[in-house]
N, C-alpha and C positions, 0 to 999 in steps of 0.2 A: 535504387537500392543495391543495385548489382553490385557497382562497384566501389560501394563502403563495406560491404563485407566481404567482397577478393579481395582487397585492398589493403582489409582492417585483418587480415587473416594473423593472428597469434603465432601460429605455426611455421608460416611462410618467413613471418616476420626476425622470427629467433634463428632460421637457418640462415638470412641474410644479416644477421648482426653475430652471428658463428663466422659468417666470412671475413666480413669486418674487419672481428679483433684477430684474428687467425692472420690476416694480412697487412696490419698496421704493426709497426716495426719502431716507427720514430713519430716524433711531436710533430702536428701539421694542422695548421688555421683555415677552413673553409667559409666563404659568406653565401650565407643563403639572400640571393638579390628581392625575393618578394617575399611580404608581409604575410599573406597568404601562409607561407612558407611555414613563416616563423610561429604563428598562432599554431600550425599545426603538430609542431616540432615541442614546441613545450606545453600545449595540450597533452600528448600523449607521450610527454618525458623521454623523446628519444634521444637529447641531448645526453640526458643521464645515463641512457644503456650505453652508449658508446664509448669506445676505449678510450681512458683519462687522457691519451695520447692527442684524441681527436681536441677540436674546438670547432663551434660553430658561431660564427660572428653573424648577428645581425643584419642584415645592409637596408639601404635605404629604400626599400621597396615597397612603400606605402605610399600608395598617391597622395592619399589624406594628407599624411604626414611633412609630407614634403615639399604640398602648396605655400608658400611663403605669406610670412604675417601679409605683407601689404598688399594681396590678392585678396584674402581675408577682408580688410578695410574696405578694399575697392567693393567688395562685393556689398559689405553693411551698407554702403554710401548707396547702392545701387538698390538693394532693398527696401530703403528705407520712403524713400523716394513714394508718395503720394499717387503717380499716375503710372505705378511699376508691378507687374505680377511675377513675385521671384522662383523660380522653380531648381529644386536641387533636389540632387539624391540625400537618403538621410542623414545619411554619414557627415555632412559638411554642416549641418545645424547645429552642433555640440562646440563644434572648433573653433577657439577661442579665438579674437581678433584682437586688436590692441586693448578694445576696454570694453567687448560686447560680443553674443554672438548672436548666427541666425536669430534661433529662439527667441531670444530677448527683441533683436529688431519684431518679430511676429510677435509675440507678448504685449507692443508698444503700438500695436495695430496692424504693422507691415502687412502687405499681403504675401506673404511665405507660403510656398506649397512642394511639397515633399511630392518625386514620381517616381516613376519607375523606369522611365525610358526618356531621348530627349523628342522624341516623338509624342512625346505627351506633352508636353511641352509648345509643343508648335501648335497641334490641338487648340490649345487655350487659346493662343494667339489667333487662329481661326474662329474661334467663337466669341473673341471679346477683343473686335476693331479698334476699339479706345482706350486702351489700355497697351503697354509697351511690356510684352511677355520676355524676360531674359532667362536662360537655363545659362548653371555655372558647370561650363566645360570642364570637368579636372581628369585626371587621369596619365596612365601609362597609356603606350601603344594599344592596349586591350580596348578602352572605352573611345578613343577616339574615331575609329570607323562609324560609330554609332552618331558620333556628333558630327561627323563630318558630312554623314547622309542627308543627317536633319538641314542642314544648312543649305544642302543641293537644295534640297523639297523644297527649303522656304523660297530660293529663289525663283526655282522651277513656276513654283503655284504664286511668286508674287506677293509672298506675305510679308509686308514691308514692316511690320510693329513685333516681328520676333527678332532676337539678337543672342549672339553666346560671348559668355565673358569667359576667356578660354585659360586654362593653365595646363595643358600640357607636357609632360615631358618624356623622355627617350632614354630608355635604359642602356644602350654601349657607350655614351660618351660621359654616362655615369663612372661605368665599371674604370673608365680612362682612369676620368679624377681620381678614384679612388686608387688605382694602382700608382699614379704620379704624387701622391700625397705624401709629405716627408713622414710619417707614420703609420704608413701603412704595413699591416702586417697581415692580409689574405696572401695566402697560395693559389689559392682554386676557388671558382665557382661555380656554384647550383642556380644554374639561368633560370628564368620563368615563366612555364611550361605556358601559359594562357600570353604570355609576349610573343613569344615565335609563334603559336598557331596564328598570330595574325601576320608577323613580319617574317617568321622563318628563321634561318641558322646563317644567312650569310655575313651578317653582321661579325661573328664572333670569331671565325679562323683566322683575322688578321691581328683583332685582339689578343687570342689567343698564342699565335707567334710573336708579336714584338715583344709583349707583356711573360711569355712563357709560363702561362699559367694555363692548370685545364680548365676547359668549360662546358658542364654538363647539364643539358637541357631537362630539368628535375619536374614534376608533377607536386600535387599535393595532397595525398592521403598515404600514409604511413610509410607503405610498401613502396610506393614512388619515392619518399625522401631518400630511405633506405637503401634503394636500391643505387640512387643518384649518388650518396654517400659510396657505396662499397665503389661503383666507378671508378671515382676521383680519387680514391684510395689506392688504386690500383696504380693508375697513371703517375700520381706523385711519386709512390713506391719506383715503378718501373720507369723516373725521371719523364715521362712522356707530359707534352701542353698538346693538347688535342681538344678540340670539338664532338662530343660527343650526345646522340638526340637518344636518354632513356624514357622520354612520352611521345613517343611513336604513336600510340592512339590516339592523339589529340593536335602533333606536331609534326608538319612535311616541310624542308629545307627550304621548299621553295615559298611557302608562307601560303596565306590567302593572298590569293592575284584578284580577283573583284575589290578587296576591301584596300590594300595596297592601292590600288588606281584611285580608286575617291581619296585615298589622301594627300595623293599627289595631288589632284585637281582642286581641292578645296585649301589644302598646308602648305606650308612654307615650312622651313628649318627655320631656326632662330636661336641668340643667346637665352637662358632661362636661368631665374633666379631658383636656388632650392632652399626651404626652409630650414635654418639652424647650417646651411653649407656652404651659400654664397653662388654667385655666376659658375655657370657651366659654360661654357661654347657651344655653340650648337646643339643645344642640350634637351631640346623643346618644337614644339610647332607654337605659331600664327595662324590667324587668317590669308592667307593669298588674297592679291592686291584685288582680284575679277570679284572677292568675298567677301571686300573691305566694309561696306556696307551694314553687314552684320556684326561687327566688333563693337560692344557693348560697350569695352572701355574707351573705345570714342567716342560711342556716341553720348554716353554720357557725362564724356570732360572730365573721367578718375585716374587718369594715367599719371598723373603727378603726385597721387597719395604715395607719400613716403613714412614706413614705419621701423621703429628700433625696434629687434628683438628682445625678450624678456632675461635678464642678467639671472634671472634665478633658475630660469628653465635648461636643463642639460640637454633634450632633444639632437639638438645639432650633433652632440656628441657620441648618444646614443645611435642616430642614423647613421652615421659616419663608422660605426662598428668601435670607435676609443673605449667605451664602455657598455656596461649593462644594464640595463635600468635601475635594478635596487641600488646600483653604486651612485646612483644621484641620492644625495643627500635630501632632497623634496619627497624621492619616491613614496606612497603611501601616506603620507604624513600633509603637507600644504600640499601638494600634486596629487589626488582622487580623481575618477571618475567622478564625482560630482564637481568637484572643486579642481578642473585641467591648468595645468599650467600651459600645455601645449599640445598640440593635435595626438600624439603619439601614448595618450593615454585615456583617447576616448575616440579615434577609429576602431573600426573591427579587425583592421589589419595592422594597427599600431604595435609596438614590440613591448611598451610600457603597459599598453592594456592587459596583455598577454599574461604580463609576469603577474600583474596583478589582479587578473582572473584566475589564472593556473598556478602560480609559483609563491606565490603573498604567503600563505601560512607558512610554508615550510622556510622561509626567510627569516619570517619572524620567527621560529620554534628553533633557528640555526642563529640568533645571537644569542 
């Protein structure tokens, strides 16, 4: 509780958005890179107190979001499966596949189970030899030391009937794309603050020179966005592209060194598909060849499900920061939280969810 009330401080808050507008002079586009981010940004309307000058784009920083339909697919295919215990975080049970989700696989009998760690996960797999337990790896750089541990353990202990079906991906060869995109229109970004406490800041100073844009190590409750904002404000204003770390409680340059080493040992780099965006380059982890063993989508022969995205769903566009959510024409209306058109409006850290938890009336009371 400490630090939602320093944090959430009103007072601290308004003298940081006194600097702000005090110090913004001209128009200037920042993207917040995690979802986190953005829930918290339009939860507490700081988009709106900021100078009309500012902008805050979106970016593609929902892991949900960004798992590609045909990991989705692979994964029903793999749930569905009669001698298979599927184990996922909750968030991935909502998320639409080409014609089905979790849920529905579990509704249809599936054995689906919701955990909390992938160490529960493996659990299962020790307790029930006859059965083929998979956990569906997703995530940024944050969640992957966790699966990467799991994976040591299973080898370590031997546990041949657990397996992860991995997606993966890597926020700097994100921010790449997105700076090399013929429409791009970020200046600056607000990194994410729970990515570097595990990988650190060395990624960004060369992005941050070739691209000459700043890049500010941002946190996620009010004060942090805030403050992350005045930053970058600073630096654009005063032409500087710098690296800069405003979650020092949470983030040292050098990263977590234990959790970096398991992912060397367990990860490989690799191309990665991003939902609604297309291939990235090296955009992603695998299993390592010594890990091969555990890669689900071998071993269950789904590597070849190939899925089209949905022509109706804008996501891609949304993630990509082109638009905003209510500017899709689905928003509220065929695309609900009950009724998703696509991941990005029924993760917790989707940007669609957001608006439509946070933003929905005043949309509607604004046409």
């Amino acid at each position: 509780m400490k630090y939602l009330d320093e944090f959430s401080d009103p007072h601290l808050a308004e003298r940081l958005l006194g600097q702000i507008h005090a110090a913004t002079t001209r128009p200037m586009a920042m993207m917040e890179v995690c979802g986190g981010q953005t829930h918290s940004i339009i939860r507490h309307g700081i988009d709106q107190l900021l100078p009309e000058q500012i902008e805050l784009i979106h970016g593609p920083g929902c892991p949900v979001c960004v798992t590609p339909l045909e990991i989705i697919d692979r994964a029903l295919a793999i749930a569905a499966r009669p001698d298979v215990v599927f184990c996922s975080f909750g968030d991935m049970l909502r998320v639409p596949g080409s014609g089905r989700d979790l849920f529905s696989v579990k509704s249809a009998g599936g054995d689906v189970r919701v955990v909390y760690s992938p160490l529960d996960a493996l659990r299962i797999a020790r307790e029930n030899p006859d059965k083929e337990v998979v956990f569906f790896g997703i995530g940024f750089e944050t969640t992957a030391p966790a699966n990467a541990m799991t994976v040591h353990q299973a080898r370590r202990l031997g546990v041949r009937n657990f397996s992860l079906l991995v997606s993966h991906v890597l926020v700097p060869p994100a921010i790449a794309a997105i700076m090399e995109s013929p429409t791009c229109r970020v200046q600056a970004f607000l990194a994410a603050g729970h990515v570097c406490s595990v990988m650190g800041t060395s990624a960004y100073p060369p992005l941050a020179e070739k691209y000459r844009v700043p890049i500010v190590v941002t946190g996620f409750e009010p004060l942090d966005i805030l403050e992350g904002v005045r930053r970058t404000v600073l630096q654009l204003e005063e032409g500087r592209h710098e690296v800069e770390n405003a979650y020092p409680r949470a983030v040292r340059d050098e990263g977590n060194l234990p959790a970096m080493e398991m992912l060397r040992d367990v990860f490989e780099v690799t191309d990665r598909t991003w939902r609604g965006i297309g291939t990235i380059p090296r955009s992603g982890w695998r299993l390592a060849p010594a890990y091969a063993e555990f890669d689900a989508e071998n071993r269950f022969d789904v590597g070849a499900i190939r899925t089209a995205e949905s022509s109706l769903c804008r996501s891609g566009e949304v993630l990509q920061g082109l638009i905003k959510p209510h500017e899709c024409a689905a928003f509220g209306t065929r695309c609900t939280p009950r009724t998703p058109l696509g991941a990005t409006m029924v993760s917790s850290e989707g940007a669609c969810a957001a608006y439509h938890a946070y933003r929905r009336l005043d949309l509607v009371e604004a046409k």
